[in-house]
N, C-alpha and C positions, 0 to 999 in steps of 0.2 A: 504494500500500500504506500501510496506516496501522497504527501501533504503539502499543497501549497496555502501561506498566508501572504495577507496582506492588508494593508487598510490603518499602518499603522503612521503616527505622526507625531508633531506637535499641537500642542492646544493648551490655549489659557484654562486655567480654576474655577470650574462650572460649566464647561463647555462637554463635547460630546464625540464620539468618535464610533464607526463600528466597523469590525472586524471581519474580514472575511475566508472560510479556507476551506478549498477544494481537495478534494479526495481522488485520487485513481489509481488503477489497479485492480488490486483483489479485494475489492469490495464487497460484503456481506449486508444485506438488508439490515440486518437487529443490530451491528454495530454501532459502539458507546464513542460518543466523540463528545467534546471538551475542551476546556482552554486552561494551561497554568500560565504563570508567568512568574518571572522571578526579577524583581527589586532589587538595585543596587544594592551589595554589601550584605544579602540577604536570601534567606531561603529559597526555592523553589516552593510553591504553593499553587495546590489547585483551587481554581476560582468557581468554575461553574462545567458541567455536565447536563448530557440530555440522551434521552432516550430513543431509540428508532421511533418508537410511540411519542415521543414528545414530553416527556418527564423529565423535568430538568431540577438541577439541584443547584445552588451556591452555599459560597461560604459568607459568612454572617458581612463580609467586611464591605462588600460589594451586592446586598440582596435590596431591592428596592431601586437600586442605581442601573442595574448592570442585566439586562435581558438574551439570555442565550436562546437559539432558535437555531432550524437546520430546515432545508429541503433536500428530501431523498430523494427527490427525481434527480437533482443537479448534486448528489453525495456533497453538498457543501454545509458545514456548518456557519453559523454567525454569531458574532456579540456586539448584540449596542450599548452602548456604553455612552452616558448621562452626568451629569454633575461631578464632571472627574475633577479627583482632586490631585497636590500633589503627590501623595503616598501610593495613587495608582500610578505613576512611572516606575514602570520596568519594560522588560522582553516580555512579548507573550507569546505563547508558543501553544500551537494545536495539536490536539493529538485525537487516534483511533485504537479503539479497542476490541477485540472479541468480545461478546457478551462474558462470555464463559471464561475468560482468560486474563488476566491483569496485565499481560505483556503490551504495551503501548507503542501503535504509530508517530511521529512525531514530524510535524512541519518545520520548517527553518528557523521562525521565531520571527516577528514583527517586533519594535519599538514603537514606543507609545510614552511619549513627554509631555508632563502636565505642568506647567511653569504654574508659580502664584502669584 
């Protein structure tokens, strides 16, 4: 499976950005796709996941702000992303999964700067 993202940039403190990353290859319908990203100086963290069904989850930092979505006609998933602040600057990076598997596809990574 291969991952492309993009969509990522600069933007002021309150502003909004969304993300976009295509899938090809060995694509499976039920596959788990999602975004981390990782913060200068700073962990790797997963931010938001979704479902072939459309079940998405976040973590608390980004829930309200930050909407993940996918179209499985176009294997592409998406994150909009709302009222960014500074502390959302990092890479963000997409990734795919087997349902059944924890083994992770992973796209290039995007940057994503949020000056204040």
């Amino acid at each position: 499976v291969q991952l492309q993202a993009s969509g990522g940039g600069w933007v002021q403190a309150g502003g909004s950005l969304r993300l976009s990353c295509a899938a090809s290859g060995n694509i499976r319908s039920n596959d788990v796709m999602g975004w981390y990203r990782l913060p200068p100086g700073k962990q790797r963290e997963l931010i938001a996941s979704i479902t072939s069904g459309g079940i998405a989850d976040y973590v608390d930092s980004v829930e309200g702000r930050f909407t993940i979505s996918r179209d499985n006609a176009k294997n592409t998933v998406y994150l909009q992303m709302i009222d960014l602040k500074p502390e959302d600057t990092a890479v963000y990076y997409c990734y795919s999964r087997r349902r059944s598997s924890s083994n992770r596809f992973w796209g290039q990574g995007t940057l994503v700067t949020v000056s204040s």
